[in-house]
Phi, psi and omega in degrees: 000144188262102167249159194173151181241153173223136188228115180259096167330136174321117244046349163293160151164201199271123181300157186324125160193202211205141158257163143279015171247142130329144186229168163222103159263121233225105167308126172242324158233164173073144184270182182179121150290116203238160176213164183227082195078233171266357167285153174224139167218166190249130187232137181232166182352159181074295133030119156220143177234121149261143194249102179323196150256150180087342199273156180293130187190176193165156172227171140199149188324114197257013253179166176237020156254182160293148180272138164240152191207152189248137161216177208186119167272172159259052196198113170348321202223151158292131141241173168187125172308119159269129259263159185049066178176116156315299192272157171278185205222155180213129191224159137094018184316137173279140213296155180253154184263000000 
């Protein structure tokens, strides 16, 4: 599993793009606007969205505190598509010996 915390400033957070994974995101503090394709929703403190793999999706911080937010892929490594953009972005890669 790819885990990570992220603490987003107002108005900010992630543009649309897509995994080949699950994704689960979790408001741990602060609201976020979260959308799936074309659905939107406001999700607060407590809160989880799981994202399908493949679906187009993104949040940002809806709120005037900072947002913290947890997310947990099904996958080792980050990837992610950005929504106008061929190649993925790969982050948090395991180290080669």
């Amino acid at each position: 599993l790819c885990i990570f915390e992220q603490w987003v400033q107002p108005q900010v957070g992630a543009p649309t793009h897509r995994h080949s994974v699950e994704e689960v995101l979790t408001v741990i503090a602060g609201s976020a606007e979260m959308w799936i394709d074309e659905d939107r929703m406001t999700l607060i403190a407590g809160q989880s969205l799981l994202v399908p793999a493949e679906r187009n999706h993104g949040f940002r911080n809806a709120g005037t505190e900072t947002l913290h937010i947890h997310a947990v892929l099904a996958s080792p490594i980050f990837e992610a598509t950005f929504e106008n953009s061929a190649e993925p972005v790969r982050r948090w890669l395991p180290a080669t010996p």
